[in-house]
C-alpha positions in Angstrom: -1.0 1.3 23.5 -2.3 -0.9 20.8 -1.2 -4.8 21.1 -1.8 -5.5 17.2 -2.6 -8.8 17.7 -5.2 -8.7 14.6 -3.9 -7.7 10.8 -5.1 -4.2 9.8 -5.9 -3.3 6.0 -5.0 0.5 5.9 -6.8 2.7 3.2 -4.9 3.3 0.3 -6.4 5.0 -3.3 -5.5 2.6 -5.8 -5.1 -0.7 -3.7 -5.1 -2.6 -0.1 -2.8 -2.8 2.2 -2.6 -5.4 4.9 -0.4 -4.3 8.0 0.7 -6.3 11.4 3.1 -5.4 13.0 3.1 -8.1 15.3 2.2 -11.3 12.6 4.7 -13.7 13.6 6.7 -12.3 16.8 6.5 -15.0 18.9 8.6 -17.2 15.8 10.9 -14.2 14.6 13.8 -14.6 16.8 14.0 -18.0 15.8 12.9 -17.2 12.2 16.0 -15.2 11.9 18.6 -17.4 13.4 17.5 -20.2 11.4 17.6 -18.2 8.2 20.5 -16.5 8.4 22.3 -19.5 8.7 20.9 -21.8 6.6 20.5 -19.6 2.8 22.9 -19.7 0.3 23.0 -15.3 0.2 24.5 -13.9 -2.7 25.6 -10.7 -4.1 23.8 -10.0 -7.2 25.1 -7.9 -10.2 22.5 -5.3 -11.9 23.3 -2.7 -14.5 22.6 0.7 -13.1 23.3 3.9 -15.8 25.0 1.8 -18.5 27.2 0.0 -15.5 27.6 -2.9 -13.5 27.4 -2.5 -9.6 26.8 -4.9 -6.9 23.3 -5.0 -5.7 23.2 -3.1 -2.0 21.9 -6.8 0.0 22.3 -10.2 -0.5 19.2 -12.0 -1.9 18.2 -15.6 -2.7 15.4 -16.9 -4.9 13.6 -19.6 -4.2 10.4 -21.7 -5.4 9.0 -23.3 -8.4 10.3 -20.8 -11.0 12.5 -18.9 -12.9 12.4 -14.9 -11.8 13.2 -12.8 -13.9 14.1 -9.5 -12.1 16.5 -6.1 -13.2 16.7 -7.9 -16.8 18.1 -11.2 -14.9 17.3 -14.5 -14.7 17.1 -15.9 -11.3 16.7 -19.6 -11.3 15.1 -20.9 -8.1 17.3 -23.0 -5.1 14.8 -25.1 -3.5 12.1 -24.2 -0.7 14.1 -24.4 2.6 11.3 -26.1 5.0 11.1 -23.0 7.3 10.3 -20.9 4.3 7.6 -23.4 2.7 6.2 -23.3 6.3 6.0 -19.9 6.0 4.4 -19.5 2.7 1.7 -22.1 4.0 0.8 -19.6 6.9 0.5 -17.2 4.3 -1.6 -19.0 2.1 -4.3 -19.1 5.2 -3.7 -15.8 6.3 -4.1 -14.2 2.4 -6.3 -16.5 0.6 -4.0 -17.5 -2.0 -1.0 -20.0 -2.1 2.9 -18.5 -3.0 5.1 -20.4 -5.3 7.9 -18.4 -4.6 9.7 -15.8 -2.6 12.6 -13.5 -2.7 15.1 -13.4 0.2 16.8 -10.1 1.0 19.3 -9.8 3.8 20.3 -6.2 4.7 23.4 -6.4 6.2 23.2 -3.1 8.0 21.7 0.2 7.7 24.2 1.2 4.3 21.8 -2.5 2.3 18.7 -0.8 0.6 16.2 -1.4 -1.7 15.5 1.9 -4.1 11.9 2.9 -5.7 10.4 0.1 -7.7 7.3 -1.8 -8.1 6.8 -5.4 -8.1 4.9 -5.4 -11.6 7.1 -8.3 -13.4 4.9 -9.8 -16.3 5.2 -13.0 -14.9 2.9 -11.8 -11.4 0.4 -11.1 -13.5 -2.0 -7.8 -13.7 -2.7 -7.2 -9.8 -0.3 -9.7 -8.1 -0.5 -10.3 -4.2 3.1 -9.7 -2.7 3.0 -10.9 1.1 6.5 -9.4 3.1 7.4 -10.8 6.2 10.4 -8.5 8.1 12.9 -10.0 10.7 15.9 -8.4 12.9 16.5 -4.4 12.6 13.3 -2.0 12.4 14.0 -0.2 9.1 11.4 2.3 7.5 9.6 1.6 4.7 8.5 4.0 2.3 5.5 4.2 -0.5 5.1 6.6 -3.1 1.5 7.3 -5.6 1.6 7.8 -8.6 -0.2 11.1 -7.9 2.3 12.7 -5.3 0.8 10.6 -2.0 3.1 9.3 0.4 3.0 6.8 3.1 5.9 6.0 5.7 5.4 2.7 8.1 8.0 1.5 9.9 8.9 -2.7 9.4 8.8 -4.3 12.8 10.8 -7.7 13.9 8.0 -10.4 12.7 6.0 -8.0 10.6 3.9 -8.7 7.5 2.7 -6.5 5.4 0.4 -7.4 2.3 0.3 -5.7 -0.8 -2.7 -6.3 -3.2 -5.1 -5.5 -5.6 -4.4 -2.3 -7.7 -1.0 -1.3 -5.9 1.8 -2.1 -8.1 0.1 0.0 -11.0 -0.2 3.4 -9.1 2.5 2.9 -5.9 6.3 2.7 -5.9 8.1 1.4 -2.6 11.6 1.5 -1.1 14.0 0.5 1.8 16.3 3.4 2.3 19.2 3.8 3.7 19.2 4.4 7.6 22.7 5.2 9.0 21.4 4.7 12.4 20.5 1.0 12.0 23.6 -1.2 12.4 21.9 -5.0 12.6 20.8 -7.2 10.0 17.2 -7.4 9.3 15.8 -10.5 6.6 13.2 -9.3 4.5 11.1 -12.3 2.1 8.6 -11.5 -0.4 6.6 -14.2 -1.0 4.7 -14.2 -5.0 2.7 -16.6 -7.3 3.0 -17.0 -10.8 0.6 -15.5 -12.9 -0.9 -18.0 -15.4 -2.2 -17.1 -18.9 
């Protein structure tokens, strides 16, 4: 049985991608607790087929900019100190510092995140995206551009880093998982590309 007690960058065509499972487990109880109580969650609006629908989580913004994500403006709430201590683990971990991350509670197993790629204009042309996962074990699901597939499955006090060519050539997604009934916190922590 393998302990992962040291990150592992799987191979990939067309990027790297860190995995460790076990990252932060000894914090992620706590981790939780603490954030779940303490963000301001919302439900955001997005226009799906010529409609508006709610969003399938609640999510939360927060840094040093303006996001601008599903043709929406997100302004920034301020860095909660759990989270800024969080992105400076990050920064020693990845190499690079993160001047913002998305929050994403999923509720239960019916919250979901569908195929996308984080390729905003504002990450720049091969952003770093470092995802830290709390609470329920949900599956996680990536997609090439040339038919390839990978399934891992997000552990309580995961990380998983996503860098270098990825968001050009791979897609990603959070199904749906009627078997999973607790909440699980999800943040993707970014930096701002600049010119």
């Amino acid at each position: 049985m393998r302990l992962w007690s040291e990150p592992e960058w799987l191979t990939l065509n067309d990027g790297r991608l860190l995995w460790w499972p076990g990252a932060f487990a000894a914090e992620a109880d706590a981790w939780q607790a603490e954030l779940r109580r303490d963000i301001p969650w919302q439900q955001h609006r997005l226009t799906m087929f010529g409609r508006e629908v709610n969003e399938p989580r609640l999510s939360c913004w927060m840094g040093d900019w303006a996001y601008r994500y599903s043709g929406r403006e997100r302004r920034p709430v301020p860095w909660h100190p759990r989270v800024k201590e969080m992105a400076e683990r990050l920064e020693t971990i990845c190499g690079q510092p993160f001047d913002g991350v998305l929050l994403n509670l999923y509720r239960n197993g019916q919250d979901s995140m569908g195929w996308h790629a984080d390729d905003e204009p504002e990450l720049g042309p091969n952003p770093m995206v470092a995802s830290i996962s709390l609470g329920e074990r949900r599956r996680f699901l990536l997609r090439h551009t040339g038919g390839e597939r990978r399934e891992l499955w997000l552990e309580h006090g995961s990380l998983l880093v996503m860098a270098g060519e990825m968001q050009h050539h791979w897609r990603h997604a959070l199904p749906r998982m009627a078997r999973a009934t607790g909440a699980r916190i999800n943040l993707t922590f970014r930096r701002r590309h600049s010119a």
